[in-house]
ZAMARVEX-548991 format. One record per residue (C-alpha): x, y, z; residue number from 0. Coordinates in Angstrom, 3 decimals, padded with zeros to 6 digits. Last residue first. Layout:
BEGIN
<x=X	y=Y	z=Z	resi=NUM>
...
This chain:
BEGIN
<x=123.835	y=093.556	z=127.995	resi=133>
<x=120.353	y=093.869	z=126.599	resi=132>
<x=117.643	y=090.967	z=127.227	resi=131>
<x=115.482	y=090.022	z=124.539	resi=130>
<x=112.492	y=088.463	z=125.439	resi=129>
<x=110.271	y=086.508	z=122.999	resi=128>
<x=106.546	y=087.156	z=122.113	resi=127>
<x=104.076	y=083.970	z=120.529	resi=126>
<x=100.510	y=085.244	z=121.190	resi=125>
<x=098.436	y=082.200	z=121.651	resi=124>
<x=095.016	y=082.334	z=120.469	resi=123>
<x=092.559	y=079.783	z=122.578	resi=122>
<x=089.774	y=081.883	z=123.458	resi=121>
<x=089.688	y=083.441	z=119.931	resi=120>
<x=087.354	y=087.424	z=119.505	resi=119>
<x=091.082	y=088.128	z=118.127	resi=118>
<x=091.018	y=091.951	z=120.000	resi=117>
<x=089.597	y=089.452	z=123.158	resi=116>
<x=091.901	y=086.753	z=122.800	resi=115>
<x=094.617	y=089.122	z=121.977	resi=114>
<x=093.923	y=091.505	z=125.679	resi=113>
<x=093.822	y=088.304	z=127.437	resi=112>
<x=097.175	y=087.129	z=126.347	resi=111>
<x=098.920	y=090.594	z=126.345	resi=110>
<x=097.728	y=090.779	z=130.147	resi=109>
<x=099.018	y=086.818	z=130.903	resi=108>
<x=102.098	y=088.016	z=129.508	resi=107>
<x=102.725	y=090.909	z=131.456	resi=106>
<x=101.885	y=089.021	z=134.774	resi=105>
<x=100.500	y=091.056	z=137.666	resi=104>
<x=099.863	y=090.460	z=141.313	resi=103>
<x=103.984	y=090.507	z=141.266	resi=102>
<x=106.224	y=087.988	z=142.584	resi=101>
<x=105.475	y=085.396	z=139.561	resi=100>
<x=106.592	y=083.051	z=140.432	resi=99>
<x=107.508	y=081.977	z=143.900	resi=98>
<x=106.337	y=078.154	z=143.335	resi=97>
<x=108.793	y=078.015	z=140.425	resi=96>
<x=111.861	y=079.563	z=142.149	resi=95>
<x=111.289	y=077.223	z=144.838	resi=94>
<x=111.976	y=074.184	z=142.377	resi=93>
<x=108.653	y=071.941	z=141.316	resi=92>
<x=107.977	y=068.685	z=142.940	resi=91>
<x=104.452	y=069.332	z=143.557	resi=90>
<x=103.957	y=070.665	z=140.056	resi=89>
<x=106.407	y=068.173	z=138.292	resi=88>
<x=104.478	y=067.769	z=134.927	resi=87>
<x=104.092	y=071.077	z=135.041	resi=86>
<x=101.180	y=072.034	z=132.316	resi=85>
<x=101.698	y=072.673	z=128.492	resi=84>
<x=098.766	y=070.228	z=127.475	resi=83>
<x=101.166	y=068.904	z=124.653	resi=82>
<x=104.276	y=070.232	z=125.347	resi=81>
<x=104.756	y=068.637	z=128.777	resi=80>
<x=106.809	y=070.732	z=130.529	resi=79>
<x=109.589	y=069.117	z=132.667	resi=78>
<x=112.526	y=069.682	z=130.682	resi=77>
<x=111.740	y=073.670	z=130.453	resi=76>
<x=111.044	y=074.955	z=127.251	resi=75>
<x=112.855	y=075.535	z=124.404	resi=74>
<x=113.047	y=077.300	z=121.185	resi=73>
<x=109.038	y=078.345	z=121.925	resi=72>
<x=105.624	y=076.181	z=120.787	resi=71>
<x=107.365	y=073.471	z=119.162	resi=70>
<x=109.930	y=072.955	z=122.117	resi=69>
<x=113.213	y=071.528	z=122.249	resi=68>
<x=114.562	y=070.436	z=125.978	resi=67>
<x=116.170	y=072.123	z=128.725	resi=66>
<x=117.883	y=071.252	z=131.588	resi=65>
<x=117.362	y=072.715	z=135.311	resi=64>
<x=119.952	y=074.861	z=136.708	resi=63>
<x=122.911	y=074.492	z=138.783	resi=62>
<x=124.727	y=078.428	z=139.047	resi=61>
<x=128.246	y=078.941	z=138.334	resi=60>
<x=128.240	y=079.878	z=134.708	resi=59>
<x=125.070	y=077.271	z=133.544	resi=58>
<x=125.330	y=073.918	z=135.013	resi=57>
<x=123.456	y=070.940	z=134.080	resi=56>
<x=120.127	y=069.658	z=136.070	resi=55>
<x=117.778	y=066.907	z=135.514	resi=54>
<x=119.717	y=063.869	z=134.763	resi=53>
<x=122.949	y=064.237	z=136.944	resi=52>
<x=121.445	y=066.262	z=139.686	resi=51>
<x=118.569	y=063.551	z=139.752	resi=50>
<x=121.360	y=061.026	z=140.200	resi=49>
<x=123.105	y=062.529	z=142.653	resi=48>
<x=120.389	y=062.769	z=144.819	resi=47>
<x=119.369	y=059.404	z=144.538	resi=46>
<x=116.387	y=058.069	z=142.512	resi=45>
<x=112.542	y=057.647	z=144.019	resi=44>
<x=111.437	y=060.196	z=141.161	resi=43>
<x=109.884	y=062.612	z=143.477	resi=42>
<x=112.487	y=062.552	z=146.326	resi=41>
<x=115.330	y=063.102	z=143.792	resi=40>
<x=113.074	y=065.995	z=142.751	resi=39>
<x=112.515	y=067.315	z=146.309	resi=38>
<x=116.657	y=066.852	z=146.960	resi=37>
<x=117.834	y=068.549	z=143.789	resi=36>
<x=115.055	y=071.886	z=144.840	resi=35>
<x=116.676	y=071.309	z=148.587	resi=34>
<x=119.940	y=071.850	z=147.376	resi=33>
<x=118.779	y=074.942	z=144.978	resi=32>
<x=118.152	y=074.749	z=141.290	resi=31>
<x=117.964	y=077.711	z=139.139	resi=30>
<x=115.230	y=077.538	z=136.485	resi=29>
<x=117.240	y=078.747	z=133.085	resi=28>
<x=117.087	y=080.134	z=129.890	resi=27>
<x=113.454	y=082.184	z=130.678	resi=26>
<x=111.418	y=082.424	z=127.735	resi=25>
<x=109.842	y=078.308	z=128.322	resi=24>
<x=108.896	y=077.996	z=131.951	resi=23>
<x=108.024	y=081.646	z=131.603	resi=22>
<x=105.437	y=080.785	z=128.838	resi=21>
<x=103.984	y=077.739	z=130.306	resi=20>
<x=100.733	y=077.877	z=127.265	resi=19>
<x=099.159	y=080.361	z=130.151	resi=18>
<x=095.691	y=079.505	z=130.651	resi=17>
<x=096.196	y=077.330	z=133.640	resi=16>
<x=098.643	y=080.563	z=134.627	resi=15>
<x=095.550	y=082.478	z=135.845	resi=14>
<x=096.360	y=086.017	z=136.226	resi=13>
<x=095.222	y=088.879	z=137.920	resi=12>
<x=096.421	y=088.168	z=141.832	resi=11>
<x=095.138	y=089.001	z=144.391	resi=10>
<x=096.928	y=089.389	z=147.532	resi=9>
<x=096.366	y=086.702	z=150.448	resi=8>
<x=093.698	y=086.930	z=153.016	resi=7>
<x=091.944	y=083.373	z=151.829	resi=6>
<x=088.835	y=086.050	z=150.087	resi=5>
<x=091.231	y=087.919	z=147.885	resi=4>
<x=093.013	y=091.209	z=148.977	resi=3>
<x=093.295	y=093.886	z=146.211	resi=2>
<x=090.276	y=095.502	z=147.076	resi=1>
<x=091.371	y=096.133	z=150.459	resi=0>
């Protein structure tokens, strides 16, 4: 039971308000379901085929979000703002968003806290990129 918070849910070690939006910015791409293109359209008061057509692109066969350039990391997701590095679409966000992560764990958010405290720095950012073998 010790891994069950007070709400009934599982616990979960990590605090992503902390996070400088590093999975919005390591991963290359946010699919985008129907329903995701239909919130966002929703959100900005523009058609459907609009916000396909601004905030998505394809990548292979599957409709992602776009990308933009990023001080921080290469890129980052479209919708991050790179100055407080919060959503600036939180309740408009795609499903794969609000499912992240599916673990009561985040590596990063570990790696984080352990270099704030080895740094004795609250606000130390530890810069790591993936590299995925094919």
């Amino acid at each position: 039971m010790g891994d069950i918070s007070s709400n009934g849910k599982k616990k979960s070690y990590y605090d992503c308000v902390d996070c400088p939006a590093y999975c919005c910015s390591v991963y290359e791409r946010v699919q985008v379901t129907p329903r995701d293109i239909r919130r966002l359209a929703k959100y900005f008061g523009v058609t459907e085929e609009v916000a396909t057509t601004r905030y998505t692109k394809m990548y292979g066969k599957e409709r992602v979000l776009r990308r933009k350039k990023d001080t921080m990391f290469e890129e980052t997701c479209q919708f991050i703002n790179t100055e407080t590095r919060g959503c600036t679409i939180y309740h408009a966000r795609p499903a794969v968003c609000r499912e992240f992560p599916t673990t009561k764990r985040c590596a990063y958010y570990d790696l984080l806290s352990f270099e704030r405290e080895q740094q004795d720095d609250p606000k130390v950012i530890p810069l790591v990129k993936i590299t995925f073998k094919k």
